[in-house]
C-alpha positions as CSV (number, residue, x, y, z in Angstrom):
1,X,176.4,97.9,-23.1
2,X,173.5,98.8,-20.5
3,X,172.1,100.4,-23.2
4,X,171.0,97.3,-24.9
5,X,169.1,95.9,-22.2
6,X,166.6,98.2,-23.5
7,X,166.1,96.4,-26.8
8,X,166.9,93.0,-25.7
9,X,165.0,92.7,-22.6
10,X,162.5,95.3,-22.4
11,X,164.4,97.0,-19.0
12,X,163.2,100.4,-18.3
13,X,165.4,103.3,-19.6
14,X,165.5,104.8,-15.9
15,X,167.1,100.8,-14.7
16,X,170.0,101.4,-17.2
17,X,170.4,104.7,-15.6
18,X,170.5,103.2,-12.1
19,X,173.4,100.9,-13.6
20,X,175.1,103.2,-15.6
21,X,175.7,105.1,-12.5
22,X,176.5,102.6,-10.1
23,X,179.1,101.3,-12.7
24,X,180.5,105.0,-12.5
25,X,180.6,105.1,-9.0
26,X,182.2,101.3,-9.0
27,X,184.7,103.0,-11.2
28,X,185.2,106.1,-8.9
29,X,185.6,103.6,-6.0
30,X,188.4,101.9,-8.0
31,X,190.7,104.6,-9.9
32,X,190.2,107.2,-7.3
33,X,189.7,105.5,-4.1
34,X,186.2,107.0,-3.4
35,X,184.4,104.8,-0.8
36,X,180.9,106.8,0.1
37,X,178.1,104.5,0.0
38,X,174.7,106.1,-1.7
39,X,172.0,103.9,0.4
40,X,169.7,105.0,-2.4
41,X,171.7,104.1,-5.4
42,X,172.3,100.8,-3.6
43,X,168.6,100.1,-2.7
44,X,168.0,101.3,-6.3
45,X,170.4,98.9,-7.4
46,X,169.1,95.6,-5.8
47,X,165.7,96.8,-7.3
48,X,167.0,97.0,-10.7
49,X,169.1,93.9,-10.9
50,X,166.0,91.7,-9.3
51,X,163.8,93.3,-13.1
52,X,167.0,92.2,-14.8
53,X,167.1,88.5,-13.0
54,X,163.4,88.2,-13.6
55,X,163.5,89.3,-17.5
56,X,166.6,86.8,-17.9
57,X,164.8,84.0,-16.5
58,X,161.8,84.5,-19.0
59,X,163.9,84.2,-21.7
60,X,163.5,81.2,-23.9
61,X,166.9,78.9,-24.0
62,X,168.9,78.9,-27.9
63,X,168.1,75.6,-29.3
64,X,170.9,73.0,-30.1
């Protein structure tokens, strides 16, 4: 699914690898109980969710 934010919003490839990751260590964190925190990956994170917020709000609403 990250993947597509590619086509559909323009996001760099190297965003959908920052989320791609973090979703892997989300699911580390769940199955296996891993807890580290990777202040990179998070700082990384917040960068590439605020290019994701800003390419959602330029988005032009479906009309009725």
């Amino acid at each position: 699914m990250f993947q597509t934010l590619v086509h559909t919003l323009g996001i760099d490839k190297t965003d959908v690898q920052v989320f791609l990751k973090a979703h892997n260590e989300r699911n580390l964190a769940e199955y296996e109980g891993r807890m580290e925190i990777d202040e990179t990956l998070l700082s990384d994170l917040i960068r590439c969710n605020k290019a994701l917020q800003t390419a959602v709000t330029k988005l032009t609403p479906p009309e009725d």
